[in-house]
mmCIF file as Biopython writes it, N, C-alpha, C and O atoms, coordinates in Angstrom:
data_model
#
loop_
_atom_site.group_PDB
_atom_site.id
_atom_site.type_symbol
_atom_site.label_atom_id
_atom_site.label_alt_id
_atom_site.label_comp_id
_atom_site.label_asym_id
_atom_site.label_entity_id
_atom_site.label_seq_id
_atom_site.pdbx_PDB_ins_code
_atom_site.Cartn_x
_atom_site.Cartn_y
_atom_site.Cartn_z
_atom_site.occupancy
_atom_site.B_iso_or_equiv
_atom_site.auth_seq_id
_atom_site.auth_asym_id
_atom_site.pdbx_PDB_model_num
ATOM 1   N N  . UNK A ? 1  ? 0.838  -1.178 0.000  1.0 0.0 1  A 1 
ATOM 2   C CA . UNK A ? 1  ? 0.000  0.000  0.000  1.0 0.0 1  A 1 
ATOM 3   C C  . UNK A ? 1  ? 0.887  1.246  0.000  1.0 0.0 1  A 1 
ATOM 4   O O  . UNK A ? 1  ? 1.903  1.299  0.692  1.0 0.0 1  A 1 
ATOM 5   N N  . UNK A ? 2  ? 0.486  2.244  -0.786 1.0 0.0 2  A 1 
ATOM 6   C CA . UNK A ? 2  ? 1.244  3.636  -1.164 1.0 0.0 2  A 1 
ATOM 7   C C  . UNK A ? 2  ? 0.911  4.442  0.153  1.0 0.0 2  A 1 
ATOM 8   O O  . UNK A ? 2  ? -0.135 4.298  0.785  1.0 0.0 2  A 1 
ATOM 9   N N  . UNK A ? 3  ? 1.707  5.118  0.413  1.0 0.0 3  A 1 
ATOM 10  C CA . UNK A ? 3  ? 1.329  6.526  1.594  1.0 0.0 3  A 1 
ATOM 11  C C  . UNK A ? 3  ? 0.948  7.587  0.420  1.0 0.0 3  A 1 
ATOM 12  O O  . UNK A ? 3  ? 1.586  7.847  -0.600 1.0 0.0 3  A 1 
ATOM 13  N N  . UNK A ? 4  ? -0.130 8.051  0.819  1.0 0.0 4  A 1 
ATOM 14  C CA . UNK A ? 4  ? -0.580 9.257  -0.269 1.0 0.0 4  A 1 
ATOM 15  C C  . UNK A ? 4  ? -0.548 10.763 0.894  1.0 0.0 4  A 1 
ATOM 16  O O  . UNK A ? 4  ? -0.466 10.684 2.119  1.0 0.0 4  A 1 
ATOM 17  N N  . UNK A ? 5  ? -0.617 11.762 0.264  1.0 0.0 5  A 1 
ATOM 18  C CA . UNK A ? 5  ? -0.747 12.968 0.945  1.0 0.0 5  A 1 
ATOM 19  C C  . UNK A ? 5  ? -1.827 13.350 2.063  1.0 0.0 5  A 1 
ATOM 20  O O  . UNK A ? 5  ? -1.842 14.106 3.034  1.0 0.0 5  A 1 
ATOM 21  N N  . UNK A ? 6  ? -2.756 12.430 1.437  1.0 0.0 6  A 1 
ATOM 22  C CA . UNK A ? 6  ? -4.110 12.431 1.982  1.0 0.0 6  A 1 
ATOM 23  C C  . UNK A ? 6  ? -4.058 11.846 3.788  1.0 0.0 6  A 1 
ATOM 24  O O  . UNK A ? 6  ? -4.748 12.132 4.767  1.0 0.0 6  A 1 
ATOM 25  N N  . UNK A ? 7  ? -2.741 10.810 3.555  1.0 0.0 7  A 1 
ATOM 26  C CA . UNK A ? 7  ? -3.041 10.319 5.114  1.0 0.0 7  A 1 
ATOM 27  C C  . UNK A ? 7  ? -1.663 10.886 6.087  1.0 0.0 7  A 1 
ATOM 28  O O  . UNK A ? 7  ? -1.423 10.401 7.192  1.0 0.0 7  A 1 
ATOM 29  N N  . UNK A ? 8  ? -0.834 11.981 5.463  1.0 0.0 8  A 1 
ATOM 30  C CA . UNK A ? 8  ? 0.142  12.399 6.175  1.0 0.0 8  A 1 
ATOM 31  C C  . UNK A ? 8  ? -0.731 13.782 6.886  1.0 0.0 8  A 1 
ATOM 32  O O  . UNK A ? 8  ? -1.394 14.631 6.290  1.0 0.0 8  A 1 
ATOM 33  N N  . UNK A ? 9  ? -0.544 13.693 7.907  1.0 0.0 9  A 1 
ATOM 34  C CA . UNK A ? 9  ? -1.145 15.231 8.833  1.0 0.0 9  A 1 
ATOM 35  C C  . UNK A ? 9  ? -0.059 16.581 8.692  1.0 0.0 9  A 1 
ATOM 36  O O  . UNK A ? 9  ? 1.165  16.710 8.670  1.0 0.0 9  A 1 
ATOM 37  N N  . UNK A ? 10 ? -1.474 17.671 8.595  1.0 0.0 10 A 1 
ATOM 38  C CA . UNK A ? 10 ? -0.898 18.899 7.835  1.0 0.0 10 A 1 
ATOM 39  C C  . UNK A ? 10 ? 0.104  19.265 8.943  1.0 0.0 10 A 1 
ATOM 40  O O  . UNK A ? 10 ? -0.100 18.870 10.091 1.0 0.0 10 A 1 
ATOM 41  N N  . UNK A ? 11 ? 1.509  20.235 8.542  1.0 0.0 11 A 1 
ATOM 42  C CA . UNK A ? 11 ? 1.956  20.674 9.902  1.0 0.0 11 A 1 
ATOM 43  C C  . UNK A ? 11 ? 1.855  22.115 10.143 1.0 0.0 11 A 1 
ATOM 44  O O  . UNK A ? 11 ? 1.860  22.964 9.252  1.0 0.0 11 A 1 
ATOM 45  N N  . UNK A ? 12 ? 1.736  22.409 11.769 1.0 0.0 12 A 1 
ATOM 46  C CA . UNK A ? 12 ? 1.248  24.006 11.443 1.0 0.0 12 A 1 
ATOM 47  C C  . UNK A ? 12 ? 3.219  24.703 11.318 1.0 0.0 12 A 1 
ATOM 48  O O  . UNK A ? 12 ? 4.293  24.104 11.367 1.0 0.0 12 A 1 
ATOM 49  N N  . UNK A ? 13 ? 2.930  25.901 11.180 1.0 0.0 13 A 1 
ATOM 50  C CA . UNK A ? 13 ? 4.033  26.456 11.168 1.0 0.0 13 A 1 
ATOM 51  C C  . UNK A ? 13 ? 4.759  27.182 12.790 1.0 0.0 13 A 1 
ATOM 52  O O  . UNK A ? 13 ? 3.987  27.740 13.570 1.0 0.0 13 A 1 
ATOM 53  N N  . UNK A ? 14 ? 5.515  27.127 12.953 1.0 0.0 14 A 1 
ATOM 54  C CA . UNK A ? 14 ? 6.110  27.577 14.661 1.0 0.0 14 A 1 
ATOM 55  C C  . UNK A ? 14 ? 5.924  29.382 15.063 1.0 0.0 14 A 1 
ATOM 56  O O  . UNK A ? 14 ? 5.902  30.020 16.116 1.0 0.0 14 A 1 
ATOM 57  N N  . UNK A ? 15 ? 5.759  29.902 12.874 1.0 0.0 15 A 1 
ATOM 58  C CA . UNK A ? 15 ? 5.550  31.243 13.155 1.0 0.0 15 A 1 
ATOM 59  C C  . UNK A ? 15 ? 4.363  31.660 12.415 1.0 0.0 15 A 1 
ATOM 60  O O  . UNK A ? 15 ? 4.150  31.179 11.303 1.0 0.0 15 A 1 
ATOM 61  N N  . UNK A ? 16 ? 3.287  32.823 13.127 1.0 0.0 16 A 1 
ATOM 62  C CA . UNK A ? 16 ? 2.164  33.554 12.827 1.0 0.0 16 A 1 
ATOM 63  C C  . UNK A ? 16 ? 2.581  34.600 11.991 1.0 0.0 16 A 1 
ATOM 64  O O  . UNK A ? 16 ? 3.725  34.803 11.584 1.0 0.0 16 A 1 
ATOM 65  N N  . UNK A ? 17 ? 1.604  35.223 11.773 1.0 0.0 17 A 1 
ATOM 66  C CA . UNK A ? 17 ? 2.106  36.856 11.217 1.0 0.0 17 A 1 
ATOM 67  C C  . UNK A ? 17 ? 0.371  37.352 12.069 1.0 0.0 17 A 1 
ATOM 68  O O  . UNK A ? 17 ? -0.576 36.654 12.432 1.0 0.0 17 A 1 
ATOM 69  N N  . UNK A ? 18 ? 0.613  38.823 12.114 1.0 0.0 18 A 1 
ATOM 70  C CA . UNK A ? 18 ? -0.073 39.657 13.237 1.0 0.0 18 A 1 
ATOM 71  C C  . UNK A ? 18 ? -0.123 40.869 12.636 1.0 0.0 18 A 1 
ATOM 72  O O  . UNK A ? 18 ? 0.772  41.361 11.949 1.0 0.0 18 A 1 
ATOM 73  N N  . UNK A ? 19 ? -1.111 41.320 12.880 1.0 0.0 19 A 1 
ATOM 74  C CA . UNK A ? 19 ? -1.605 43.199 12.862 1.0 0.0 19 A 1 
ATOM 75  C C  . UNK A ? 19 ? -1.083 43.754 14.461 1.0 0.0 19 A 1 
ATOM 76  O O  . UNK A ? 19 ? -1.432 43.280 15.542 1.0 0.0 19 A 1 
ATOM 77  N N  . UNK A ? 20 ? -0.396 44.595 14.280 1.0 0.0 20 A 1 
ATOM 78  C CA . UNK A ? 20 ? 0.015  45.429 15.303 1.0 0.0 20 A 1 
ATOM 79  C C  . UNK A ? 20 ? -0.726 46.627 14.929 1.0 0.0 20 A 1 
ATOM 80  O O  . UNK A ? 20 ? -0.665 46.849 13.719 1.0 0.0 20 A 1 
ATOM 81  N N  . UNK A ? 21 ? -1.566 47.659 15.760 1.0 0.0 21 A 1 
ATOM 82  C CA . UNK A ? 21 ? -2.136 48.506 15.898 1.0 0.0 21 A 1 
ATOM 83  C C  . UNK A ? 21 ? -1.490 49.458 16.510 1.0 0.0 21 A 1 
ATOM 84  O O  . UNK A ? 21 ? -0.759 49.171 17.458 1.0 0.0 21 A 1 
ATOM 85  N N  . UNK A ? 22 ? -1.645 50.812 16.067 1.0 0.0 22 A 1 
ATOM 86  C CA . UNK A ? 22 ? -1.219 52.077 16.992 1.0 0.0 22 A 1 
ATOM 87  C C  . UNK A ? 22 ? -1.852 52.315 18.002 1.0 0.0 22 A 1 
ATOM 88  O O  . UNK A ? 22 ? -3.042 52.283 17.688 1.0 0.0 22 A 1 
ATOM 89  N N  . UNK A ? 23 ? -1.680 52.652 19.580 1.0 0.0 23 A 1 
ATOM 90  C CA . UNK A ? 23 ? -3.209 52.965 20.172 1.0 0.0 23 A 1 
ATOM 91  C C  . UNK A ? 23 ? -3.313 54.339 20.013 1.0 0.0 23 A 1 
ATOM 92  O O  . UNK A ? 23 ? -4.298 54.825 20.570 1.0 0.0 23 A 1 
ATOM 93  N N  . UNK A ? 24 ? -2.861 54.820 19.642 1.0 0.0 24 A 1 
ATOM 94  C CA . UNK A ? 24 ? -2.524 56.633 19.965 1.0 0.0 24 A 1 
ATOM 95  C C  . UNK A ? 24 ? -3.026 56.875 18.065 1.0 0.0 24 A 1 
ATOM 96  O O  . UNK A ? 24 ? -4.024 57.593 18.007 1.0 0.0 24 A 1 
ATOM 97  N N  . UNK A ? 25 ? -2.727 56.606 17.221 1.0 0.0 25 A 1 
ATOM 98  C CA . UNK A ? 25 ? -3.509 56.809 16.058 1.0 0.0 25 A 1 
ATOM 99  C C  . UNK A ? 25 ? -4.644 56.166 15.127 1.0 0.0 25 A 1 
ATOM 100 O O  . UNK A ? 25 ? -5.504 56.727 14.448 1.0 0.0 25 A 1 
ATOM 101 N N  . UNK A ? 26 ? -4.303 54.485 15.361 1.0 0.0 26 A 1 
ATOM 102 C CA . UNK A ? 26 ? -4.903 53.446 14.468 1.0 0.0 26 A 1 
ATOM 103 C C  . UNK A ? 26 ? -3.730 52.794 12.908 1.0 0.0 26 A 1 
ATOM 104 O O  . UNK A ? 26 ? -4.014 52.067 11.955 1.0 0.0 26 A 1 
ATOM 105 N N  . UNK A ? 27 ? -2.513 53.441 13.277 1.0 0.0 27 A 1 
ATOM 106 C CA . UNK A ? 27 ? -2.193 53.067 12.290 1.0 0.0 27 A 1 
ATOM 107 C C  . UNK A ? 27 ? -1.752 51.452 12.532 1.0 0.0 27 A 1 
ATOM 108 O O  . UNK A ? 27 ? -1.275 51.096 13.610 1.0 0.0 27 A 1 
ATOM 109 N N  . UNK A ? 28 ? -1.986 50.421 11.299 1.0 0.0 28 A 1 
ATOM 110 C CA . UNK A ? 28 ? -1.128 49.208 11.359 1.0 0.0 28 A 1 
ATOM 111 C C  . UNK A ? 28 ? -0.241 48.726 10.714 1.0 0.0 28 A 1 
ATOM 112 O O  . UNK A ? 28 ? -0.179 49.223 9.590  1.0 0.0 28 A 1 
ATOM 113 N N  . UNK A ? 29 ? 0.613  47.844 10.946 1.0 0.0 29 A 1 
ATOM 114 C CA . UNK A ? 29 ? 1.205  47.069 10.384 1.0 0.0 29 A 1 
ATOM 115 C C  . UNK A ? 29 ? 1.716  45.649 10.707 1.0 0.0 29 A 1 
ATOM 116 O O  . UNK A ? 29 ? 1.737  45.254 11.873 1.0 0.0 29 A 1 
ATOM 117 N N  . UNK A ? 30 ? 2.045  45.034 9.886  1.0 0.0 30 A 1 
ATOM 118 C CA . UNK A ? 30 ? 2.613  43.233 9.973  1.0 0.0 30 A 1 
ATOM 119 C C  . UNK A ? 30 ? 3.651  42.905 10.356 1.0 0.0 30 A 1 
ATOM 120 O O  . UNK A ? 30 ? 4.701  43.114 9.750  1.0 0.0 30 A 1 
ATOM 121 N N  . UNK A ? 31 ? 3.505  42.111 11.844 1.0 0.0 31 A 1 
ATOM 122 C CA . UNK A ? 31 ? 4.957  41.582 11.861 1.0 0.0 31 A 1 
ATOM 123 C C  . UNK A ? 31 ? 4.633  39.730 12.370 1.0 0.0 31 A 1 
ATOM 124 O O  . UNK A ? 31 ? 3.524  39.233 12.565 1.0 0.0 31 A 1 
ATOM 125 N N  . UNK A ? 32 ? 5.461  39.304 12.434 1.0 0.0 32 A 1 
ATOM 126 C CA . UNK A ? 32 ? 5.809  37.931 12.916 1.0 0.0 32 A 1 
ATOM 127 C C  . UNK A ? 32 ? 6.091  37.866 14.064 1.0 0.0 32 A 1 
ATOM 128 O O  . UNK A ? 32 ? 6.690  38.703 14.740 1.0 0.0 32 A 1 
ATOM 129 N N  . UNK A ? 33 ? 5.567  36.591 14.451 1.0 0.0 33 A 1 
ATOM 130 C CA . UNK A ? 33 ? 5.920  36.349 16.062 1.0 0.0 33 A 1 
ATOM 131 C C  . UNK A ? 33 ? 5.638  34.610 15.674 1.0 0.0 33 A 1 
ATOM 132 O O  . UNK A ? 33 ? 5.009  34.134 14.729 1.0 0.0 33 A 1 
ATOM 133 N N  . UNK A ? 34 ? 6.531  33.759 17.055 1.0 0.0 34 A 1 
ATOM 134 C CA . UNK A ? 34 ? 6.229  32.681 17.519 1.0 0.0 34 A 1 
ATOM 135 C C  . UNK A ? 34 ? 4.510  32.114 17.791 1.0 0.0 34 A 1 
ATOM 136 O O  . UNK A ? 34 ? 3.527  32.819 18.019 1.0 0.0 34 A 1 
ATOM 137 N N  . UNK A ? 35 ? 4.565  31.051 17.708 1.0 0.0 35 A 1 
ATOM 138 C CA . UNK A ? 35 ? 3.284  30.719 17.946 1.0 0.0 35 A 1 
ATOM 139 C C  . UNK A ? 35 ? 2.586  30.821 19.397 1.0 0.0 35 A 1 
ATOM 140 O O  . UNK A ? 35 ? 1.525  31.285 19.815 1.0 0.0 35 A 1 
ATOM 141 N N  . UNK A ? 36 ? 3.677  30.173 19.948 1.0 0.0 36 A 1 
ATOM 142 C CA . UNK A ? 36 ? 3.093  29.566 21.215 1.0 0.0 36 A 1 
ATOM 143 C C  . UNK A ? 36 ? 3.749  31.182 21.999 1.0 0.0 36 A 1 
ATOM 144 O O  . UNK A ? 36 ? 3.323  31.091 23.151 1.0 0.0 36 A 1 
ATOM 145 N N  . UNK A ? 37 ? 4.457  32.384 21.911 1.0 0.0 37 A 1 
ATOM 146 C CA . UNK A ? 37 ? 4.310  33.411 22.697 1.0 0.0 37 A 1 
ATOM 147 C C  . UNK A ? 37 ? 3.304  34.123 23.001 1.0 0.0 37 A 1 
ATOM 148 O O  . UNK A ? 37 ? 2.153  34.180 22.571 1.0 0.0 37 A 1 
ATOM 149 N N  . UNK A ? 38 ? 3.942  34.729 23.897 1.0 0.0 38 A 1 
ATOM 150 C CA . UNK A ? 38 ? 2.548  35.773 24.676 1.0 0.0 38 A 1 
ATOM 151 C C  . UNK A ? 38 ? 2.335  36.878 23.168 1.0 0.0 38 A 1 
ATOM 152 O O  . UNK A ? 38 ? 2.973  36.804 22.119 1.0 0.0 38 A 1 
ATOM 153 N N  . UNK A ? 39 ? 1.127  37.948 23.555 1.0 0.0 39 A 1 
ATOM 154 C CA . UNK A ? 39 ? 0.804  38.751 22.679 1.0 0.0 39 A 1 
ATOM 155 C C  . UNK A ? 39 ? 2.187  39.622 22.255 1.0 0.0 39 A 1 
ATOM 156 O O  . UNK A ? 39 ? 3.258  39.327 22.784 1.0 0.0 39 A 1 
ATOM 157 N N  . UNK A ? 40 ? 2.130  40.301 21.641 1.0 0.0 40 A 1 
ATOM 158 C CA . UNK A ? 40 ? 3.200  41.765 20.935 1.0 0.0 40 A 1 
ATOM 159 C C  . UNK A ? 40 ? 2.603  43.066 21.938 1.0 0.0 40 A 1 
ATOM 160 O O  . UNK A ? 40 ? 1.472  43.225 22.398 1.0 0.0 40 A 1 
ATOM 161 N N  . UNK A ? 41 ? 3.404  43.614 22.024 1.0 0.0 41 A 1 
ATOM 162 C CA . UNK A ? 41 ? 3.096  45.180 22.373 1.0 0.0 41 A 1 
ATOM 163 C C  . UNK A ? 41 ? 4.851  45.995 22.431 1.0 0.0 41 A 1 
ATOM 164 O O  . UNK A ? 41 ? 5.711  45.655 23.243 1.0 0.0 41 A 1 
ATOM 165 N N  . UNK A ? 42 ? 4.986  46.794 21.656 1.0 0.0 42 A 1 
ATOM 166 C CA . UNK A ? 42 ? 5.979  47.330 21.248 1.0 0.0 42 A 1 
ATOM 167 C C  . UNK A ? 42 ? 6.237  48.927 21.136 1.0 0.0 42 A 1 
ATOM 168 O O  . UNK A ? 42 ? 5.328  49.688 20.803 1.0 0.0 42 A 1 
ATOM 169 N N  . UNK A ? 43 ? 7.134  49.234 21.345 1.0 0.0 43 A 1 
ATOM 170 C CA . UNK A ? 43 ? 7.020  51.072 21.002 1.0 0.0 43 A 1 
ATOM 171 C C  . UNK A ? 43 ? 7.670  51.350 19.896 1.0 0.0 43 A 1 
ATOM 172 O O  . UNK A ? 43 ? 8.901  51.350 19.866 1.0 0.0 43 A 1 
ATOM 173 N N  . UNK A ? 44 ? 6.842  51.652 18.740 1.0 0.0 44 A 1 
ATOM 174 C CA . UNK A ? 44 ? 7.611  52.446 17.400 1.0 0.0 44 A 1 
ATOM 175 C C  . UNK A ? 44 ? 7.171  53.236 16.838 1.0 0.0 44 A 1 
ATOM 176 O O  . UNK A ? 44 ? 5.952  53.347 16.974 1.0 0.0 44 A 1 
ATOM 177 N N  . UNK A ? 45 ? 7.861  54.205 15.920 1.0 0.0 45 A 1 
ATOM 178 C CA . UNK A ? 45 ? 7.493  55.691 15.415 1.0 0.0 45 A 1 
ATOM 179 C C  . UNK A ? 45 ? 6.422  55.039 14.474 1.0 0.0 45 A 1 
ATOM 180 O O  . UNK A ? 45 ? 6.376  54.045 13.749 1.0 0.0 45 A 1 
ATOM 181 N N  . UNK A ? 46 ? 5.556  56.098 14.834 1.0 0.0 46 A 1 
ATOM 182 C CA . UNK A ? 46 ? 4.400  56.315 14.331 1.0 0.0 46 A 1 
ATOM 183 C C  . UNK A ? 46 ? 3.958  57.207 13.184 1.0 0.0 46 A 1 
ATOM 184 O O  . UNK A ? 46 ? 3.502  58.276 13.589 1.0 0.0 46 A 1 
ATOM 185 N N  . UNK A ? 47 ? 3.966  57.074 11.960 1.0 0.0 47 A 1 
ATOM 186 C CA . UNK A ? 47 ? 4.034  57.845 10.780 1.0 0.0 47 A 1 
ATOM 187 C C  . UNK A ? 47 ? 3.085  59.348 11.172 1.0 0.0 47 A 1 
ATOM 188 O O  . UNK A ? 47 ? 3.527  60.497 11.178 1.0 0.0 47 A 1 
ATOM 189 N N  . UNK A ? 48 ? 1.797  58.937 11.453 1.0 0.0 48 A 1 
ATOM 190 C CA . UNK A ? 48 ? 0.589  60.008 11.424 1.0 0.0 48 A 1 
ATOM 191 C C  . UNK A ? 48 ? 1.181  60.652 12.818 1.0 0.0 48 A 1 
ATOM 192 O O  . UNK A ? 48 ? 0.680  61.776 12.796 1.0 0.0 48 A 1 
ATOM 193 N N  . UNK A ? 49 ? 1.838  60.578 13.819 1.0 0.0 49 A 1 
ATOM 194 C CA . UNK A ? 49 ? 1.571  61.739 14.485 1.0 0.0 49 A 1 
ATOM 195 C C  . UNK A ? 49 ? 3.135  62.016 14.722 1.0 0.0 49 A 1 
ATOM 196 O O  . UNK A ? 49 ? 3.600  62.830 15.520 1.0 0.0 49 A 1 
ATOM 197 N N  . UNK A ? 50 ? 3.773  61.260 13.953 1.0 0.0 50 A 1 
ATOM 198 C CA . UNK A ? 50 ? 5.470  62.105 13.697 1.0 0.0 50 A 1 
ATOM 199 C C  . UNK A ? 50 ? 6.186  62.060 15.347 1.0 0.0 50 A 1 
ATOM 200 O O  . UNK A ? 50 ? 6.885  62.894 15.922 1.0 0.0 50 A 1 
ATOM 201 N N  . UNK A ? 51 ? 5.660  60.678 15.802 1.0 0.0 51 A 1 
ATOM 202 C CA . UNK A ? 51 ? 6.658  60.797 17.445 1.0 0.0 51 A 1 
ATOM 203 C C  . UNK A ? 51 ? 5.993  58.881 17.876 1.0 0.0 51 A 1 
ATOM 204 O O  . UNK A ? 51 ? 4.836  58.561 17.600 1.0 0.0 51 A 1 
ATOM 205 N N  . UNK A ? 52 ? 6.748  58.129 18.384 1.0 0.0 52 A 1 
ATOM 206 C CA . UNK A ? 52 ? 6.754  57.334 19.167 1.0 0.0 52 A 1 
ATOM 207 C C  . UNK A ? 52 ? 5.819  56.644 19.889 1.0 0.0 52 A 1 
ATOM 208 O O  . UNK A ? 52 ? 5.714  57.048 21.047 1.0 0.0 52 A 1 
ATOM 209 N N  . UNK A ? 53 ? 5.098  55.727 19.580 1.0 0.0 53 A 1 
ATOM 210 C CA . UNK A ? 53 ? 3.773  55.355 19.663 1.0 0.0 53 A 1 
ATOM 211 C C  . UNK A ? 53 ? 3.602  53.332 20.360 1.0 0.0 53 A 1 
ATOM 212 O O  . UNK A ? 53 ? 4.219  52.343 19.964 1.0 0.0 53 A 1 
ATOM 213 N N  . UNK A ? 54 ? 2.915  53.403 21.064 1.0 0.0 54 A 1 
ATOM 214 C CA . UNK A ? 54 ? 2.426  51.889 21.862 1.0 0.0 54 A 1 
ATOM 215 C C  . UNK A ? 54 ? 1.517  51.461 20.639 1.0 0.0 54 A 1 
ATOM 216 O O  . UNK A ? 54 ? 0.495  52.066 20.315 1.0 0.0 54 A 1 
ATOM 217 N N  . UNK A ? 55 ? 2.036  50.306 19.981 1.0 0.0 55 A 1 
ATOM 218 C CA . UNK A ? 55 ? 1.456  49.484 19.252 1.0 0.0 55 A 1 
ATOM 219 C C  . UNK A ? 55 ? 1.187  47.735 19.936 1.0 0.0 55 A 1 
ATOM 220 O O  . UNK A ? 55 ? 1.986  46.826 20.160 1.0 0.0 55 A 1 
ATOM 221 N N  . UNK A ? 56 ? -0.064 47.825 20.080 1.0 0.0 56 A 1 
ATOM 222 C CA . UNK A ? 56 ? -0.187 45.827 20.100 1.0 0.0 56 A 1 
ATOM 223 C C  . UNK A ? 56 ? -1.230 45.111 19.345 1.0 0.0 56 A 1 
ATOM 224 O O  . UNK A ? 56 ? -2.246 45.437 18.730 1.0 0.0 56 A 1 
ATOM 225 N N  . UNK A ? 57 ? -0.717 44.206 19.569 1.0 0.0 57 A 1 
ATOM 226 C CA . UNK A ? 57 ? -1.351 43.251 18.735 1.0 0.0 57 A 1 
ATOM 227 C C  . UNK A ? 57 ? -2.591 43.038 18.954 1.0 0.0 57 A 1 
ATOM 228 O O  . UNK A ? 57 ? -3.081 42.637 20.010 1.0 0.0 57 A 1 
ATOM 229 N N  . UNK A ? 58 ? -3.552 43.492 17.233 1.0 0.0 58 A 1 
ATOM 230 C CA . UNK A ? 58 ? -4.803 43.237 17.115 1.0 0.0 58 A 1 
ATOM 231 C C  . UNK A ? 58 ? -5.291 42.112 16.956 1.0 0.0 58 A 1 
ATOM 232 O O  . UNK A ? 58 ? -6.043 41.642 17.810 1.0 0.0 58 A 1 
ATOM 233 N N  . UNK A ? 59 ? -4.887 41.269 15.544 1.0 0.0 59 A 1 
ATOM 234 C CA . UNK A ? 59 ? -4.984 40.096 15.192 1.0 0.0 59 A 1 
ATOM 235 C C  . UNK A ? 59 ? -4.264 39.108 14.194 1.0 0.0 59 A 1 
ATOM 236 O O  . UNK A ? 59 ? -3.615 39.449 13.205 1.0 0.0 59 A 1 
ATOM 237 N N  . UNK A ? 60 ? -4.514 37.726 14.667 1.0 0.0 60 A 1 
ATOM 238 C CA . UNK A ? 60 ? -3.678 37.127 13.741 1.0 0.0 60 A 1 
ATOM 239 C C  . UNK A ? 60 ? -4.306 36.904 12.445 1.0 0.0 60 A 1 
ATOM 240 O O  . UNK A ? 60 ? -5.462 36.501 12.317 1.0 0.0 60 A 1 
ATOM 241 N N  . UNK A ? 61 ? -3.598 37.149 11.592 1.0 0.0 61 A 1 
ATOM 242 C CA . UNK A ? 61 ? -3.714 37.099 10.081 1.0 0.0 61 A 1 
ATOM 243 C C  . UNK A ? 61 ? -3.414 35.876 9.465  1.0 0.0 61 A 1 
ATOM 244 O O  . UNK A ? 61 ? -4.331 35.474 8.749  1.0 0.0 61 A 1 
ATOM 245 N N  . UNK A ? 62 ? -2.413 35.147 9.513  1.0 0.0 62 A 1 
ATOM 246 C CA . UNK A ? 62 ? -2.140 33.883 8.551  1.0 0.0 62 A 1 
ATOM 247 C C  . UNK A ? 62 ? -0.778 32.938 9.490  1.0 0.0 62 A 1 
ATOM 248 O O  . UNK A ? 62 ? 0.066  33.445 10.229 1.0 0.0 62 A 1 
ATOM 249 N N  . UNK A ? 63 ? -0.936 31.540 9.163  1.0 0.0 63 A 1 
ATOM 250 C CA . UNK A ? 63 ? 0.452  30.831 9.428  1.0 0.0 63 A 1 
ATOM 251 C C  . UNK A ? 63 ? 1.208  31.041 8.404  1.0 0.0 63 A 1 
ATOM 252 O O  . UNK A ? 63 ? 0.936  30.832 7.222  1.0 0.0 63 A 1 
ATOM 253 N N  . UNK A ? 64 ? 2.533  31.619 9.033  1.0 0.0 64 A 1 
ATOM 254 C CA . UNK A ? 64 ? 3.733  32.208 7.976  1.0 0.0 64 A 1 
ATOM 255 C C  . UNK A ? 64 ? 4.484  30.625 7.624  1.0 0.0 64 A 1 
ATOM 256 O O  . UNK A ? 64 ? 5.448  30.554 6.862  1.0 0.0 64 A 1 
#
């Protein structure tokens, strides 16, 4: 008997990708993280208000 694709189990990937949110404007963007870590929350410049901004994580988007 052949092993077909059908009976090997899918594997997930170890890394996500994520929406990080501005809280101070709304702006977002994509980054990667581990699976099994805690949420994101990070401080980076913030385009719309031209200074330094608390971004965390809204939601996960896809297995990278």
């Amino acid at each position: 008997m052949r092993l077909t694709n059908v009976l090997f189990k899918k594997v997930k990937s170890k890394r996500i990708m994520v929406v990080l949110e501005s809280v101070v404007s709304g702006h977002q963007y994509n980054a990667f993280r581990e699976r099994l870590a805690e949420k994101i929350e990070v401080i980076r410049f913030d385009p719309y208000i031209q200074q330094d901004s608390l971004y965390r994580e809204r939601k996960r988007i896809r297995s990278a």
